[in-house]
N, C-alpha and C positions, 0 to 999 in steps of 0.2 A: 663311574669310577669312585672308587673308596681311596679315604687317607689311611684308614685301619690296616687297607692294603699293601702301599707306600709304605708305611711305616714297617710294617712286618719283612718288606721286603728288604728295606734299609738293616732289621734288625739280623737278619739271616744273610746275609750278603755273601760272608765267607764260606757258609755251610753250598751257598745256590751255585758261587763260582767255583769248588770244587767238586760240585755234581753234576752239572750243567755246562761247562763251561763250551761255546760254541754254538748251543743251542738258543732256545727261545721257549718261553714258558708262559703260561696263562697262570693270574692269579685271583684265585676269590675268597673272601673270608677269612686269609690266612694260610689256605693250602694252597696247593698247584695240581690246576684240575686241568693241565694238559701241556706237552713238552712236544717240538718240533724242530725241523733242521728251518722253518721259516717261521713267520708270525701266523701267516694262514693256516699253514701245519698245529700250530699250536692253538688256532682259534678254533677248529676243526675238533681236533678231541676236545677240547674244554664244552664246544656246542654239543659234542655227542651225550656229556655228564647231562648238559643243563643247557636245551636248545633256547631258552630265554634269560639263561643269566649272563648278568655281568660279569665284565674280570677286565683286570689289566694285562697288558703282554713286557715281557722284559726280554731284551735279549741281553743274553749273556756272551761276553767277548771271551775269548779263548786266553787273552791273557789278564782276564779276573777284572778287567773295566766293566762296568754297568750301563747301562743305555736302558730307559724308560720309555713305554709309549701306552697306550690308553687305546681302550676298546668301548 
């Protein structure tokens, strides 16, 4: 788990809840190397980029709450 991560995520907050909002999303380095209707969903693509990288998983609430969790 990366802070560089957290942090970018914090910084994009409002851009992520209205792109995503509902969903769940892998992050790495800064990007979002995979989006899902679950966490699995979204660990899934992100594994497909990069079967050994890290990321973190965010769900995104549908009414623009954040929820963090770690992969």
């Amino acid at each position: 788990m990366s802070s560089p991560d957290f942090a970018w995520l914090i910084e994009h907050g409002e851009e992520i809840d209205r792109e995503y909002p509902g969903k769940w999303i892998a992050v790495h380095e800064g990007k979002i190397v995979g989006v899902g209707e679950t966490a699995s969903e979204a660990a899934e693509r992100a594994r497909e980029t990069d079967p050994q990288g890290e990321f973190i998983l965010e769900a995104v609430d549908r009414n623009g709450d954040v929820i963090y969790g770690g992969v």
